[in-house]
C-alpha positions as CSV (number, residue, x, y, z in Angstrom):
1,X,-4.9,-12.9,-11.1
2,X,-5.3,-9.5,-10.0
3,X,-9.1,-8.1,-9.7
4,X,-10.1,-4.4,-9.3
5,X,-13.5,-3.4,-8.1
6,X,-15.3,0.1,-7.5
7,X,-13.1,0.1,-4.0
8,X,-11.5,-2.8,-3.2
9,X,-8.6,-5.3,-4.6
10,X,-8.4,-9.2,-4.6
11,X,-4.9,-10.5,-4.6
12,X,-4.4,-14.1,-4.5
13,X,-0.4,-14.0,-5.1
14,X,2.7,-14.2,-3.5
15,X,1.7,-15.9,-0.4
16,X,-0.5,-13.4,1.2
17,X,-4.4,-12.2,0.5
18,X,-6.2,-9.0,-0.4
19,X,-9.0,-9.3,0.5
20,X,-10.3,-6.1,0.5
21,X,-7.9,-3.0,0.2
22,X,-9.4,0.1,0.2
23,X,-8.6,3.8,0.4
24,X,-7.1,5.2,3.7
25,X,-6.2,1.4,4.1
26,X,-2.6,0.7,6.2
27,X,-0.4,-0.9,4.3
28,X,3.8,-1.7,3.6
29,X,6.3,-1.7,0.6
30,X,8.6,-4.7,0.7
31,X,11.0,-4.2,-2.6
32,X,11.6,-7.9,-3.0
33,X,11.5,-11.1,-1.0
34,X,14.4,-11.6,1.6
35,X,15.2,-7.3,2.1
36,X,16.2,-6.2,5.2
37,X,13.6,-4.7,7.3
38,X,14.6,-1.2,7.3
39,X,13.9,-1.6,3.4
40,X,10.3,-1.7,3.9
41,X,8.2,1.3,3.7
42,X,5.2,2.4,5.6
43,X,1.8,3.8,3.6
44,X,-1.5,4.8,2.9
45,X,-3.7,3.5,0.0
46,X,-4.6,7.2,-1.3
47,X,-6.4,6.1,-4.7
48,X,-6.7,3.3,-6.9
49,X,-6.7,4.5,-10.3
50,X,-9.2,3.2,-13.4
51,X,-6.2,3.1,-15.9
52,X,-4.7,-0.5,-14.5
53,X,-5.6,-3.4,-12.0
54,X,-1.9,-4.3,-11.1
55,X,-1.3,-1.0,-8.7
56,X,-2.6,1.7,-6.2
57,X,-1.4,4.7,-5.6
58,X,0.3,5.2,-2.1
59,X,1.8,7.8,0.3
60,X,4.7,6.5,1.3
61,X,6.4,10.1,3.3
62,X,4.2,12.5,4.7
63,X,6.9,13.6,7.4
64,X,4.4,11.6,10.3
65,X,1.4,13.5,9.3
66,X,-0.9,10.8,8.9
67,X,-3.9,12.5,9.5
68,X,-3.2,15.0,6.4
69,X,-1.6,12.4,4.1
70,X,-4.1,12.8,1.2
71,X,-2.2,15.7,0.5
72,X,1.0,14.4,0.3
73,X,2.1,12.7,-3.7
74,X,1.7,9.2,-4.1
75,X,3.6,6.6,-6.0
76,X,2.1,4.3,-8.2
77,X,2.8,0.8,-6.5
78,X,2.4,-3.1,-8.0
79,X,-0.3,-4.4,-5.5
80,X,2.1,-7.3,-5.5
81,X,4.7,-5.7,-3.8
82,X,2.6,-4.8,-0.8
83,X,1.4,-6.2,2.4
84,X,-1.5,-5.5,4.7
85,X,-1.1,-3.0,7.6
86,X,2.3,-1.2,8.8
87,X,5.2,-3.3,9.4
88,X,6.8,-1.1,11.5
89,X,4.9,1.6,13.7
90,X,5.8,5.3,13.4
91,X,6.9,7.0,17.2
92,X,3.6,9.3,16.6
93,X,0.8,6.7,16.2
């Protein structure tokens, strides 16, 4: 079962472990189990909102500008469709 706290999640499902995601935190998109890699998506944990405990809200496309992504729309995103850190690294990081 999913936990929220002030700033962090606890994830115990699907084979991997939150232990503590937070804002600004690294993480990927995989759409379902199996997908080919180029499926998966890049992002930034931008907020985790006090309405639910299943998602967070992440920038997925900020055009590479990382360092600026809080300004870019986020989707909001089951936590157990994510992973920790990128999978894939961007050419400008």
């Amino acid at each position: 079962m999913f936990s929220l706290h002030k700033n962090s999640i606890g994830n115990g499902q699907q084979g991997f472990l939150f232990n503590s995601i937070t804002m600004h935190k690294k993480v990927h998109y995989v759409p379902f189990d199996g997908c080919d890699e180029s499926l998966i998506e890049n992002g930034m944990v931008k907020e985790m909102p006090g309405h639910t405990n299943t998602s967070i809200r992440v920038v997925y496309s900020c055009g590479g500008n990382w360092d600026d992504f809080m300004n870019y729309t986020s989707q909001l995103t089951p936590i157990n469709k994510l992973g920790m850190g990128w999978k894939h690294n961007p050419l400008n990081l």
